[in-house]
C-alpha positions in Angstrom: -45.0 65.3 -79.4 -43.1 64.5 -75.7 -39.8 65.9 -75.2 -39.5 66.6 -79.5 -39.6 70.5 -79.6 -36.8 73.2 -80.1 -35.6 74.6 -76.9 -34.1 77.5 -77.9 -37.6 78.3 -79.5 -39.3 77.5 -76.3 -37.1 79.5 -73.9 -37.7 82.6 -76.4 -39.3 85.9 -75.2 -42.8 85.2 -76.9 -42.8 81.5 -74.8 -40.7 82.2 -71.8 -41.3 78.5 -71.4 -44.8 78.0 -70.3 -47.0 76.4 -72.6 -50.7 77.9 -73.5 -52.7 75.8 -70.2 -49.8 77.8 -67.9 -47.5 74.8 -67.2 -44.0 75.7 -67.6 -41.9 74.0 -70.0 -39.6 71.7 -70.2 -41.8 68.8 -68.3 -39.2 66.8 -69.2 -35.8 66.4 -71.4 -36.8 68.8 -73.7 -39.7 71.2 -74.5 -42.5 69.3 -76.1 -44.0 70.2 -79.3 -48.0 71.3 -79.7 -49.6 74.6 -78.1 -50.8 72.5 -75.3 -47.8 71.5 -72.6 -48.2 67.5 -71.6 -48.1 67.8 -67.6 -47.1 64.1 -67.4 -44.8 62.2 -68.6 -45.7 59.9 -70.8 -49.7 59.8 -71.0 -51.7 56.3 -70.8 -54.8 55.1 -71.9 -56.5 53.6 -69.5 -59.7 52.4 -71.3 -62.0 53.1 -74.3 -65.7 53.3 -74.6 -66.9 53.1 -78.4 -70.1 55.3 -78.7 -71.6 52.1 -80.8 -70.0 48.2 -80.0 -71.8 47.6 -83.5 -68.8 48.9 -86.3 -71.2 47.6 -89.2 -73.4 50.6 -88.1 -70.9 52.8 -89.5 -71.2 54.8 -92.7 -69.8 53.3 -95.7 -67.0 55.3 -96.7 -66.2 55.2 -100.3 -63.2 56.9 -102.7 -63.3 57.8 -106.1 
């Protein structure tokens, strides 16, 4: 999560505020949360390409 993580934690001797891809933290207001720093603020999806255009092809999923 974006700007959501402790900072104190993140500033911490075992973080020293760079995340695990090398980018130093906080990108923005605050240290964000997951092992993986964002390196832009905020992401956007651009477009999606479903593997099949076809969702009947799915399996049925069914719970007991």
């Amino acid at each position: 999560m974006i700007n959501a993580g402790n900072d104190g934690k993140c500033a911490a001797a075992s973080v020293n505020n760079v995340s695990q891809n090398g980018l130093n933290q906080p990108q923005g207001a605050h240290c964000d949360i997951g092992s993986y720093g964002n390196g832009s603020d905020p992401v956007t999806v651009v477009s999606i390409v479903r593997a099949d255009p076809n969702p009947t092809n799915a399996a049925e999923c069914i719970s007991a």
